[in-house]
PDBQT receptor file of N, H, CA, C and O in Angstrom, charges set to zero:
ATOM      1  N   UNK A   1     -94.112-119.747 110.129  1.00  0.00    +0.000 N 
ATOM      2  CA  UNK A   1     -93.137-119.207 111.043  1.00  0.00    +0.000 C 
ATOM      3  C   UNK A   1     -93.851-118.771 112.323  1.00  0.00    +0.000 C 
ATOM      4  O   UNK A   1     -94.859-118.065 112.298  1.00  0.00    +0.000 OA
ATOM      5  N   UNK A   2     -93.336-119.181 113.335  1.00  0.00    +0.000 N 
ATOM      6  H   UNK A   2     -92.517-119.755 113.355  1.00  0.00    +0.000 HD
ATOM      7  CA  UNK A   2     -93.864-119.006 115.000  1.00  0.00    +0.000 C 
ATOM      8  C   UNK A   2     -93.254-117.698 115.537  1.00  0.00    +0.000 C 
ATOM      9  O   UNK A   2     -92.051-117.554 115.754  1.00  0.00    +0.000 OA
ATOM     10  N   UNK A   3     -94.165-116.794 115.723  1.00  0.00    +0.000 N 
ATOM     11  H   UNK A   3     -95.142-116.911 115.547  1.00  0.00    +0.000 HD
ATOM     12  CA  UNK A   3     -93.427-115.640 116.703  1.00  0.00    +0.000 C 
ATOM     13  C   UNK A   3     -93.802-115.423 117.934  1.00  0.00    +0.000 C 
ATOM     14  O   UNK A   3     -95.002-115.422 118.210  1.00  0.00    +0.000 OA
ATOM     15  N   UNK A   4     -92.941-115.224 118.788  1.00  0.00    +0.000 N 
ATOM     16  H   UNK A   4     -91.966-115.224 118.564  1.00  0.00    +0.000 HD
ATOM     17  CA  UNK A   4     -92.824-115.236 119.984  1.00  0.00    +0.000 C 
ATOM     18  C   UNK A   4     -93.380-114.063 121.087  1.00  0.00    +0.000 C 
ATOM     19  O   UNK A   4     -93.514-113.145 120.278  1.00  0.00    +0.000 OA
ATOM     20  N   UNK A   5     -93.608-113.740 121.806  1.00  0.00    +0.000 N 
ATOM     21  H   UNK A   5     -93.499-114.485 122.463  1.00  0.00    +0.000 HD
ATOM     22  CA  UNK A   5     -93.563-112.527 122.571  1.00  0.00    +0.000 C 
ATOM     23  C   UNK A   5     -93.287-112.306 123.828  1.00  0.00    +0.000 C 
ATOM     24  O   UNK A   5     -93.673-113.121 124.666  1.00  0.00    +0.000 OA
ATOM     25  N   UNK A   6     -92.519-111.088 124.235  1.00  0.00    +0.000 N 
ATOM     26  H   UNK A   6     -92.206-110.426 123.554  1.00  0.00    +0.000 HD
ATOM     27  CA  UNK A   6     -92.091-110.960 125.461  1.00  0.00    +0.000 C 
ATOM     28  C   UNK A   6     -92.707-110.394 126.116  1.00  0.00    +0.000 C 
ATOM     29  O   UNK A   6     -93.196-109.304 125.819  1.00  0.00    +0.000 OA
ATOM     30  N   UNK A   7     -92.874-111.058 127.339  1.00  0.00    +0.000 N 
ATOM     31  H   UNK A   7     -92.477-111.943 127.581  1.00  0.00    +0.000 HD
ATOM     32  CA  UNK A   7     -93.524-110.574 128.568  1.00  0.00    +0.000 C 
ATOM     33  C   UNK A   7     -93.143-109.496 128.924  1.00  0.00    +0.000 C 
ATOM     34  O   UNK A   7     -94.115-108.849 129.313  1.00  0.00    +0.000 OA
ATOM     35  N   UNK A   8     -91.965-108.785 129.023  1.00  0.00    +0.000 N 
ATOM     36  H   UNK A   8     -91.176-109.311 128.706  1.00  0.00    +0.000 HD
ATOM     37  CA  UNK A   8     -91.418-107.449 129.591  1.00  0.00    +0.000 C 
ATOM     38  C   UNK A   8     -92.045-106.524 129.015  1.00  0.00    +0.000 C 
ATOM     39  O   UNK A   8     -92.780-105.646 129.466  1.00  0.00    +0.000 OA
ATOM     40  N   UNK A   9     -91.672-106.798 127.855  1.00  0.00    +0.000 N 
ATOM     41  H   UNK A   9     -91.075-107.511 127.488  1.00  0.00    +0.000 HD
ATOM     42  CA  UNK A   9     -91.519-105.448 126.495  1.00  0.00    +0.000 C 
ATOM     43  C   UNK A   9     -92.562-105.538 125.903  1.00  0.00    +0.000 C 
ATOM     44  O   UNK A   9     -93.253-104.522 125.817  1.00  0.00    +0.000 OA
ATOM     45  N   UNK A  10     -93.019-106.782 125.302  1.00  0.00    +0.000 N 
ATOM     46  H   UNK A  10     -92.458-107.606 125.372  1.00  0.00    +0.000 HD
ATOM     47  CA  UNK A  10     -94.085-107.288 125.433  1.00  0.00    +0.000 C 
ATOM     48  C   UNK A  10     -93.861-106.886 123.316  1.00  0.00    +0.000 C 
ATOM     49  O   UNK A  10     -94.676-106.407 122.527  1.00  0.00    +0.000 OA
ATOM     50  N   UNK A  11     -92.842-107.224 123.164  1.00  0.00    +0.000 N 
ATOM     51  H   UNK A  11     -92.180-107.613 123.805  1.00  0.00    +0.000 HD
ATOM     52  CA  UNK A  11     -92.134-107.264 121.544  1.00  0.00    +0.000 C 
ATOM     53  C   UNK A  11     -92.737-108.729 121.021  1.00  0.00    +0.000 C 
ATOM     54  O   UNK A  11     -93.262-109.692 121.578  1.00  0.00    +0.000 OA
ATOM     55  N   UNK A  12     -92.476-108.475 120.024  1.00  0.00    +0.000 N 
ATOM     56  H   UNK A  12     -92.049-107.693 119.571  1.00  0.00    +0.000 HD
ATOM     57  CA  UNK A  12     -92.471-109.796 119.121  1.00  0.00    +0.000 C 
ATOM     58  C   UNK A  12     -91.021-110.164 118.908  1.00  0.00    +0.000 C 
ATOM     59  O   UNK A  12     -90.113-109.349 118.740  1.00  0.00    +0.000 OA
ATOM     60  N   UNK A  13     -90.878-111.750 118.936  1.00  0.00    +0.000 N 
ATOM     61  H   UNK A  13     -91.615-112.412 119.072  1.00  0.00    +0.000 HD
ATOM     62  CA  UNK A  13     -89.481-111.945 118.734  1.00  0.00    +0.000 C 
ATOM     63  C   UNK A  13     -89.841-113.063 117.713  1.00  0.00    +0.000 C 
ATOM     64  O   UNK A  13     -90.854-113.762 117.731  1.00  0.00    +0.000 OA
ATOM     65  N   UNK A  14     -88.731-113.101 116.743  1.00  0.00    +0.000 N 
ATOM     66  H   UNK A  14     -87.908-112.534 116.728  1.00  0.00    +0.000 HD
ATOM     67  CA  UNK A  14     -89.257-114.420 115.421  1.00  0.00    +0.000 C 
ATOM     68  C   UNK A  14     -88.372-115.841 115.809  1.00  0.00    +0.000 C 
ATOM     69  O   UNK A  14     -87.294-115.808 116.402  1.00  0.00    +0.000 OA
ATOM     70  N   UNK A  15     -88.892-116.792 115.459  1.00  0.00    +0.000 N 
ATOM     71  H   UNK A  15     -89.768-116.819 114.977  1.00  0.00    +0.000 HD
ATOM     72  CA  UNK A  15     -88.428-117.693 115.596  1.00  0.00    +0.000 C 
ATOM     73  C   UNK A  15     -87.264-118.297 115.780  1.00  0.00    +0.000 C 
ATOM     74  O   UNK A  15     -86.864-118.879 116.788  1.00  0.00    +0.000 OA
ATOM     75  N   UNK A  16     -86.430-118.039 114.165  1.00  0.00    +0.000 N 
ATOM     76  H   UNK A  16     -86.755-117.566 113.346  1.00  0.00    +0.000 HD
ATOM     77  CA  UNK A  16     -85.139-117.543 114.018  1.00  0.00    +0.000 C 
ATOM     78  C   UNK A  16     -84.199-117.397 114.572  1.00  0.00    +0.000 C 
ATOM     79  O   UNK A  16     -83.209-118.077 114.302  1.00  0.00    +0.000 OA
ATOM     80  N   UNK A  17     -84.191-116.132 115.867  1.00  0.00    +0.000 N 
ATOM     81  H   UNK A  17     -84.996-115.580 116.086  1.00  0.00    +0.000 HD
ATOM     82  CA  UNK A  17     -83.484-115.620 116.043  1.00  0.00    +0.000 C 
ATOM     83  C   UNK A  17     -83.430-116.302 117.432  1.00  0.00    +0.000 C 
ATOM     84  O   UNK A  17     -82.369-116.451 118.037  1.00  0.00    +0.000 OA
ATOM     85  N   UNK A  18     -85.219-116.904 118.133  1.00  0.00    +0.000 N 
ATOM     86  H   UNK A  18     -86.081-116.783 117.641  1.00  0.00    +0.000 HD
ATOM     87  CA  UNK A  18     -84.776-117.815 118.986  1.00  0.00    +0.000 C 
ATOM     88  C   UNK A  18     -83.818-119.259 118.841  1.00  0.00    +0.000 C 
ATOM     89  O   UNK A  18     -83.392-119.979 119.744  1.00  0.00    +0.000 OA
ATOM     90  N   UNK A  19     -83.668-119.378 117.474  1.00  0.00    +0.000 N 
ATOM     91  H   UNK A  19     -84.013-118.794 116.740  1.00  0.00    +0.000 HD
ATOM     92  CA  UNK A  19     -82.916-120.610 117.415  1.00  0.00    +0.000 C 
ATOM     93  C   UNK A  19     -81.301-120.613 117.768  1.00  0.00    +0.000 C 
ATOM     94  O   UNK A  19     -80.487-121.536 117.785  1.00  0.00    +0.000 OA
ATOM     95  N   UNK A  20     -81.182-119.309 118.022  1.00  0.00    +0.000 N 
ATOM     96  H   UNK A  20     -81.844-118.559 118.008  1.00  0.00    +0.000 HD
ATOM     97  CA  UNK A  20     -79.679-118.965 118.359  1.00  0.00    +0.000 C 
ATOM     98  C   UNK A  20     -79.572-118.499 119.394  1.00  0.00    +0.000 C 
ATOM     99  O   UNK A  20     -78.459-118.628 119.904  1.00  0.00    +0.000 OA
ATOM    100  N   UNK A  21     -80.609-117.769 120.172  1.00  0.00    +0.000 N 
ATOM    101  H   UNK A  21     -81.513-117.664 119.757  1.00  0.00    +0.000 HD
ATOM    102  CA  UNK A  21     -80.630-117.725 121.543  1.00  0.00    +0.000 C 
ATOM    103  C   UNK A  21     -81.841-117.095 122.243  1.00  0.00    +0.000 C 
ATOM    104  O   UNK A  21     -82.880-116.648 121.757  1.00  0.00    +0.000 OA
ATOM    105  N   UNK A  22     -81.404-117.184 123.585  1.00  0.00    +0.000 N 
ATOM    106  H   UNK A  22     -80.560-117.547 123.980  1.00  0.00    +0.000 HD
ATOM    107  CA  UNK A  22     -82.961-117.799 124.519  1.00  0.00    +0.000 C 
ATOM    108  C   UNK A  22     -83.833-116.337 124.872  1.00  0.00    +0.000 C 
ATOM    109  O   UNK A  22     -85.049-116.243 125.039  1.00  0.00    +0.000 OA
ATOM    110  N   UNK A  23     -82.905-115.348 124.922  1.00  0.00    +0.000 N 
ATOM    111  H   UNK A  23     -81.917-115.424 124.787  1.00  0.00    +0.000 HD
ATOM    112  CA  UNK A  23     -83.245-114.013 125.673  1.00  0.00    +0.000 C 
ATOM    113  C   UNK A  23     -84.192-113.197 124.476  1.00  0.00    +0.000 C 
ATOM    114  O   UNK A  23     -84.245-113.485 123.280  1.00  0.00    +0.000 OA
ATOM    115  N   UNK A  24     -84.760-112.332 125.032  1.00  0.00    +0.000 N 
ATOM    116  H   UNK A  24     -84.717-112.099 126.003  1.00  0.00    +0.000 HD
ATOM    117  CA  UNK A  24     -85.166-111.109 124.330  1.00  0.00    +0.000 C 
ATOM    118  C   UNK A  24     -84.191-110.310 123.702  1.00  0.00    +0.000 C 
ATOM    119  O   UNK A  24     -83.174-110.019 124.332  1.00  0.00    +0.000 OA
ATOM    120  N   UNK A  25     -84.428-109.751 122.076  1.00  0.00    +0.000 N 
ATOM    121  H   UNK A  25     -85.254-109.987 121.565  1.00  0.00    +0.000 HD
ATOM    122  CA  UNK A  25     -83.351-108.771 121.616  1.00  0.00    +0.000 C 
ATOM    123  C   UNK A  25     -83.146-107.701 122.064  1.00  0.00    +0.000 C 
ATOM    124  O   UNK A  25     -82.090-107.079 122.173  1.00  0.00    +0.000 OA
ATOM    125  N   UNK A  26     -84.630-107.334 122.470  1.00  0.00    +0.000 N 
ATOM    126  H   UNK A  26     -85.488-107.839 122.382  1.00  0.00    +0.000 HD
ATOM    127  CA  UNK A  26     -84.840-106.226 122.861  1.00  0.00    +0.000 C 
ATOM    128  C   UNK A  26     -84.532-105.840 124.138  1.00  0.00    +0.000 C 
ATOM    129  O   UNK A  26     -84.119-104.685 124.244  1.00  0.00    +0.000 OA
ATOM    130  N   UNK A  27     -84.624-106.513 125.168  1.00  0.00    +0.000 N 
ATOM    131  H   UNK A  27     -84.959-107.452 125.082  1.00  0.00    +0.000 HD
ATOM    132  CA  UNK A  27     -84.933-105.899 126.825  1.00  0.00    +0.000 C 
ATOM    133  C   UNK A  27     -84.021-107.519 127.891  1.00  0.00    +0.000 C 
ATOM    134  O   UNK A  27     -83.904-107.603 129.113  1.00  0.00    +0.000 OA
ATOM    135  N   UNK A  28     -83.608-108.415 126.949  1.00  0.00    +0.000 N 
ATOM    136  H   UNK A  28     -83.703-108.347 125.956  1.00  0.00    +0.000 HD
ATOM    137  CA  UNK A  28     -82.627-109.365 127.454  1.00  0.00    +0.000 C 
ATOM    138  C   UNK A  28     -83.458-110.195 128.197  1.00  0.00    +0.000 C 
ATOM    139  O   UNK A  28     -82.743-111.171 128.425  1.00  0.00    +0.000 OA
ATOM    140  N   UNK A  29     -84.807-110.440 128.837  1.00  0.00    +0.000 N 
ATOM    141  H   UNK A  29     -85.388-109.648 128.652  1.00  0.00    +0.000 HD
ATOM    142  CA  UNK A  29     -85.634-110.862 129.144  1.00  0.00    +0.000 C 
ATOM    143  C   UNK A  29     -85.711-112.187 128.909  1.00  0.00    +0.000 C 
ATOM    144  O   UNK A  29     -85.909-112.524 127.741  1.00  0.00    +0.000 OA
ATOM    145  N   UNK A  30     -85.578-113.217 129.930  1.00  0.00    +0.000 N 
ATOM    146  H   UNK A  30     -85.417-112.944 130.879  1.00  0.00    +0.000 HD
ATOM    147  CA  UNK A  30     -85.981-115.007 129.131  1.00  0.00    +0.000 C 
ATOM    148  C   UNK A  30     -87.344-115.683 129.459  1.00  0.00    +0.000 C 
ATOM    149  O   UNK A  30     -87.537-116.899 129.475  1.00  0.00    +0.000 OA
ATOM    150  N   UNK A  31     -88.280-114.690 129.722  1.00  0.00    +0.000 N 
ATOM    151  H   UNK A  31     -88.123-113.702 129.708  1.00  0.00    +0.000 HD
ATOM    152  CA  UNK A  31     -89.764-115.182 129.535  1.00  0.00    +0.000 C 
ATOM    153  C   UNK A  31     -90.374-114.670 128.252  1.00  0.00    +0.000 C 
ATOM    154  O   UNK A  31     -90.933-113.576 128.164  1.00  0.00    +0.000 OA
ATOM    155  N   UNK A  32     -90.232-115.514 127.283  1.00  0.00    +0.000 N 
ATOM    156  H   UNK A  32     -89.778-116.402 127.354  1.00  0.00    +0.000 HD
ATOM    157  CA  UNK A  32     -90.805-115.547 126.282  1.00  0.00    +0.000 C 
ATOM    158  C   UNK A  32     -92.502-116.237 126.058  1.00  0.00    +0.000 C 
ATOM    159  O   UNK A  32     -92.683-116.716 127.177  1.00  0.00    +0.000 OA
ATOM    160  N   UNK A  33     -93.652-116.502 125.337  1.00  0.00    +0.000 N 
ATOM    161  H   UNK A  33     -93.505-116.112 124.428  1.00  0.00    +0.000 HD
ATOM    162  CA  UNK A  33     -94.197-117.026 125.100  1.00  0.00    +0.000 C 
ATOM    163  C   UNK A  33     -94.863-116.888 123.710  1.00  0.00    +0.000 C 
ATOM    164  O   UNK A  33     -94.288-116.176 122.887  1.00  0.00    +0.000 OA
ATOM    165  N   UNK A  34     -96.299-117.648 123.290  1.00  0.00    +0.000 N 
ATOM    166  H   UNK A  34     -96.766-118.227 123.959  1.00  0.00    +0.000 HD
ATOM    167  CA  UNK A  34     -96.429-117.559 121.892  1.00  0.00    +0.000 C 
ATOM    168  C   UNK A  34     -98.442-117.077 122.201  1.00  0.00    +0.000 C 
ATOM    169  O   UNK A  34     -99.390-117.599 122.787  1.00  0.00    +0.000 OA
ATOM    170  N   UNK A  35     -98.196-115.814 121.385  1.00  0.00    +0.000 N 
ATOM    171  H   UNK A  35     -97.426-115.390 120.909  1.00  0.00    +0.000 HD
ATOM    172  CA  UNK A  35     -99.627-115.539 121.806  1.00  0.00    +0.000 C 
ATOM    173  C   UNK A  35    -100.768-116.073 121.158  1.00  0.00    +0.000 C 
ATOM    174  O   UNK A  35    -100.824-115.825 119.953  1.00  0.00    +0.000 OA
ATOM    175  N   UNK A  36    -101.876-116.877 121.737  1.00  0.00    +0.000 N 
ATOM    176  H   UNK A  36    -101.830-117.079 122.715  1.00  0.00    +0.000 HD
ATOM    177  CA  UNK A  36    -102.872-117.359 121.141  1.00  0.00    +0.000 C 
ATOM    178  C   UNK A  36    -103.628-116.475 120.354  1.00  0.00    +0.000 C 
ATOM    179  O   UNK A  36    -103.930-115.374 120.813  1.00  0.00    +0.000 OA
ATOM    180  N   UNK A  37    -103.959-116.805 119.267  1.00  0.00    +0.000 N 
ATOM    181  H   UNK A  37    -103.714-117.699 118.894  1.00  0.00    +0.000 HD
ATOM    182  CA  UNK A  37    -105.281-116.017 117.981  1.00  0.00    +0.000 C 
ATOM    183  C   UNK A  37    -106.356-116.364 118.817  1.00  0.00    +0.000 C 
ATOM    184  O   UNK A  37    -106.364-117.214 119.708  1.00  0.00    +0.000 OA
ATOM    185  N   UNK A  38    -107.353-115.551 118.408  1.00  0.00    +0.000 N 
ATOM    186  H   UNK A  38    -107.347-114.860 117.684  1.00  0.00    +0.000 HD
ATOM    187  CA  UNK A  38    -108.756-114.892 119.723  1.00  0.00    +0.000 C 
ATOM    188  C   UNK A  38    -109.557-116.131 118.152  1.00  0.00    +0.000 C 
ATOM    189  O   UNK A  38    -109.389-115.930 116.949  1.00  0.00    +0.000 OA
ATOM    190  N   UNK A  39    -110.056-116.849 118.549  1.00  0.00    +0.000 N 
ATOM    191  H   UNK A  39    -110.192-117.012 119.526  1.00  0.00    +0.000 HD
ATOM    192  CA  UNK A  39    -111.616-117.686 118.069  1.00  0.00    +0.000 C 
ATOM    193  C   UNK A  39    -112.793-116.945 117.305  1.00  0.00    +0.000 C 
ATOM    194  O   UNK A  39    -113.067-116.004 118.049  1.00  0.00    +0.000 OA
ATOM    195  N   UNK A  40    -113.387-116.904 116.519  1.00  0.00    +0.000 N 
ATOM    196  H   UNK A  40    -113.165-117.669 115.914  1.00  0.00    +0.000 HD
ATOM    197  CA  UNK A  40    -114.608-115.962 116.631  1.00  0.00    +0.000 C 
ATOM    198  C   UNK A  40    -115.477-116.862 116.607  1.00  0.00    +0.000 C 
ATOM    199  O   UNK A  40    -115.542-117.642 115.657  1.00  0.00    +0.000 OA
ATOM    200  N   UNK A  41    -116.722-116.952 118.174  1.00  0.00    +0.000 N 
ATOM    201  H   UNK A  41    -116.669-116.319 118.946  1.00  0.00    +0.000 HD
ATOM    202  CA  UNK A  41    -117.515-118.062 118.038  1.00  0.00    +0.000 C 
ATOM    203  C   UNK A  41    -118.707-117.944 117.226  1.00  0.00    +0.000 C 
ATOM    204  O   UNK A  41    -119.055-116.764 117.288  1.00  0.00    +0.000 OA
ATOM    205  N   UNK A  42    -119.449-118.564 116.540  1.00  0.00    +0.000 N 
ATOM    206  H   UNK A  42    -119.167-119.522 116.490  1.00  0.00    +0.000 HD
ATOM    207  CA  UNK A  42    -120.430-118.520 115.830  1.00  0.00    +0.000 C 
ATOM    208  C   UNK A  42    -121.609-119.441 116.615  1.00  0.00    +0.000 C 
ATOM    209  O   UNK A  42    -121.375-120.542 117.114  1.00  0.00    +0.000 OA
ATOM    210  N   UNK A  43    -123.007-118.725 116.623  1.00  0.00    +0.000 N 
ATOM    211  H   UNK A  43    -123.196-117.830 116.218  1.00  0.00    +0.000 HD
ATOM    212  CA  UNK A  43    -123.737-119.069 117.226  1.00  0.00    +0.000 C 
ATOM    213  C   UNK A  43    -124.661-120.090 116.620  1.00  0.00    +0.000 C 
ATOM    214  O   UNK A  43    -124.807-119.619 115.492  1.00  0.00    +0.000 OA
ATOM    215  N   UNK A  44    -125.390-121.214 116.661  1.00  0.00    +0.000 N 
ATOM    216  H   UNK A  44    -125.271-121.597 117.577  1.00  0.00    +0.000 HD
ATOM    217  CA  UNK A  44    -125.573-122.308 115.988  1.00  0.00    +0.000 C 
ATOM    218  C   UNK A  44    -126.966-121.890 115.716  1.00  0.00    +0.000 C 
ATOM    219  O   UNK A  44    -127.581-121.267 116.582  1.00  0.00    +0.000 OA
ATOM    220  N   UNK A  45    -127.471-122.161 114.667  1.00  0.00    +0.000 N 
ATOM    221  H   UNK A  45    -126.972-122.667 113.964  1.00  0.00    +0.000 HD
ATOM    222  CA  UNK A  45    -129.363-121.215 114.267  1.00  0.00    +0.000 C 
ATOM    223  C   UNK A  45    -130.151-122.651 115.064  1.00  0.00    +0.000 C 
ATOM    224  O   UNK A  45    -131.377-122.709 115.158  1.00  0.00    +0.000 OA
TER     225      UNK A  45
């Protein structure tokens, strides 16, 4: 499951609930995006 987040509020919004509509639940907002997981680099011996 993909969750979303708002730029305003800066909430999590679930997938779901984008499938029924475009805005934020929270703050009505339609810049949504999907936040990237941080890498942990490992250094090569």
């Amino acid at each position: 499951m993909t969750e979303y987040k708002c730029f305003e509020c800066d909430k999590v919004v679930s997938e779901d609930y984008l499938r029924k509509k475009i805005r934020c639940p929270y703050c009505g907002s339609k810049m949504l995006f999907k936040p990237r997981s941080t890498l942990a680099k490992v250094k090569a011996i």
